[in-house]
C-alpha positions as CSV (number, residue, x, y, z in Angstrom):
1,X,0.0,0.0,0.0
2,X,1.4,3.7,-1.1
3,X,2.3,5.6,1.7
4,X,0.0,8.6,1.0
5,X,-3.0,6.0,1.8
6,X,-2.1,4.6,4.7
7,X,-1.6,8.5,6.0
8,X,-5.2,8.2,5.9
9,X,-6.0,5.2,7.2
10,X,-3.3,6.1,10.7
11,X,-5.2,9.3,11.0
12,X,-8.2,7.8,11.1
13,X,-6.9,5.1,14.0
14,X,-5.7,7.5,15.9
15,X,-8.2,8.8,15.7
16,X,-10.3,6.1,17.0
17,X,-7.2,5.5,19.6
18,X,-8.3,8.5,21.2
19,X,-12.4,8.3,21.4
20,X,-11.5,4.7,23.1
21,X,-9.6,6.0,25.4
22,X,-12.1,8.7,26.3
23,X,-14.7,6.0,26.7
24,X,-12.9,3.6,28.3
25,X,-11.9,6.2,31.3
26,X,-15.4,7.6,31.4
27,X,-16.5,4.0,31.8
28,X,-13.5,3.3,34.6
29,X,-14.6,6.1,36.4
30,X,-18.3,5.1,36.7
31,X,-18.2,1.3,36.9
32,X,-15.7,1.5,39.7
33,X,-17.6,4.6,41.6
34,X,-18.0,3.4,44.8
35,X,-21.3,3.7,45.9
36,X,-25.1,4.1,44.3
37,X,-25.3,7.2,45.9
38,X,-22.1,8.5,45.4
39,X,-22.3,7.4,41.7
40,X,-26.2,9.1,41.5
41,X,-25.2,12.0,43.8
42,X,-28.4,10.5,45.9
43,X,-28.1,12.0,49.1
44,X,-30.9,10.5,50.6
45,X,-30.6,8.5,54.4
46,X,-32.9,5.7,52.9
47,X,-31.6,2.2,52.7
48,X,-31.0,0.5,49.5
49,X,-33.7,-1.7,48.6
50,X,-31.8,-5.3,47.6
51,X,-33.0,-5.0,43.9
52,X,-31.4,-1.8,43.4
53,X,-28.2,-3.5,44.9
54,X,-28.7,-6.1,42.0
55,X,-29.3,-3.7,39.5
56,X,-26.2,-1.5,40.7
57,X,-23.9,-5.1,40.3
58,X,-25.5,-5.6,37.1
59,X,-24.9,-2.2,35.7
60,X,-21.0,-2.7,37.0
61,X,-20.4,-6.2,35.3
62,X,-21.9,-4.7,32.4
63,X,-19.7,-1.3,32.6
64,X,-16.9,-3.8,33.1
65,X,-17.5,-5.9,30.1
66,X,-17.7,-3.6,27.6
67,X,-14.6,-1.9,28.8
68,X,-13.0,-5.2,28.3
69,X,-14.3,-5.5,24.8
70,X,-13.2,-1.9,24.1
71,X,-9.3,-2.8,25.8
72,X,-9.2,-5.1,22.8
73,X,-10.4,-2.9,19.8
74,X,-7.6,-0.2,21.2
75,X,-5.1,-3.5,21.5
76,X,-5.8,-4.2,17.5
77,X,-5.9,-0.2,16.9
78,X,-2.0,0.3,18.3
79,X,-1.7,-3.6,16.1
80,X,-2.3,-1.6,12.9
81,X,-0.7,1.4,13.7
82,X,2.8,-0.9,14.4
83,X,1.7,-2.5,11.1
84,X,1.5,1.3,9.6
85,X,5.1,2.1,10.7
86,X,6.5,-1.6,9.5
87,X,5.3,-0.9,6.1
88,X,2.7,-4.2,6.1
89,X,-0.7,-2.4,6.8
90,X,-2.6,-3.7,4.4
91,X,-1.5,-7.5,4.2
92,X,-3.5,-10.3,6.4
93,X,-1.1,-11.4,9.4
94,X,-2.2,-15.4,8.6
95,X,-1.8,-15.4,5.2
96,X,0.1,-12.8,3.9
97,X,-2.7,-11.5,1.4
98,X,-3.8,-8.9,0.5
99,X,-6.6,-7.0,3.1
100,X,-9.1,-5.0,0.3
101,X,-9.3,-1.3,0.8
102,X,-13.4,-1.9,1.8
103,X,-12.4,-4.2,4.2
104,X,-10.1,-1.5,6.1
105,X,-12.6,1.2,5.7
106,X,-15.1,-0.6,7.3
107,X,-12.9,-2.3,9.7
108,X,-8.9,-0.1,9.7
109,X,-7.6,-1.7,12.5
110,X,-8.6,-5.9,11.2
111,X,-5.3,-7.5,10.6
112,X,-6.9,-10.1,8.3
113,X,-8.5,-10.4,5.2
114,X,-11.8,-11.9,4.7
115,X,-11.2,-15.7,4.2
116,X,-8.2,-15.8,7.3
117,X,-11.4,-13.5,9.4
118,X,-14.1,-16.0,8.4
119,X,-11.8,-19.1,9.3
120,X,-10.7,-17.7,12.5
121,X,-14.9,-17.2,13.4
122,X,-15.7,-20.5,12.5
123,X,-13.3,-21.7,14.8
């Protein structure tokens, strides 16, 4: 790939690098509030019915799995930015093919093409 259009495609990851990171810390700082109240600003002397504690630990494991899922995405982001740098963006990791340019707009930080991806699913 010409080095003019993987200038775009880095921009774009960074990009996305950075909106990740926002998210992820936004979600850090609210999963791992420590109480409802001090998370809701409630300031109320009522105790906590035992559904909203369930809800609350629902709402965290949630918080905490998407984080998790987001960790990864910014893993394979930095992943295609090394690959940007090497001078293989572009090329599928398993096989060594060639990654089509609709493929990286849709997806910019997939290090495979679409047969190594759907092999790898099936899995």
């Amino acid at each position: 790939m010409k080095k003019a259009e993987t200038k775009v495609y880095k921009e774009r990851l960074i990009l996305m690098r950075a909106r990740l990171r926002g998210d992820v810390n936004a979600m850090a700082e609210a999963a791992l509030s420590k109480t409802r109240t001090e998370s809701s600003g409630d300031l109320s002397s009522m105790p906590i019915h035992m559904a909203d504690v369930g809800t609350d630990n629902y709402e965290q494991e949630f918080t905490l799995s998407l984080m998790q899922t987001e960790e990864e995405t910014l893993e394979m982001i930095e992943g295609a930015l090394e690959r940007i740098e090497d001078g293989v963006y572009g090329s599928c990791v398993e096989c060594d093919g060639r990654v089509t340019k609709t493929r990286l707009k849709a997806i910019p930080y997939t290090p495979y093409c679409i047969k190594c991806a759907s092999k790898l699913e099936s899995r």
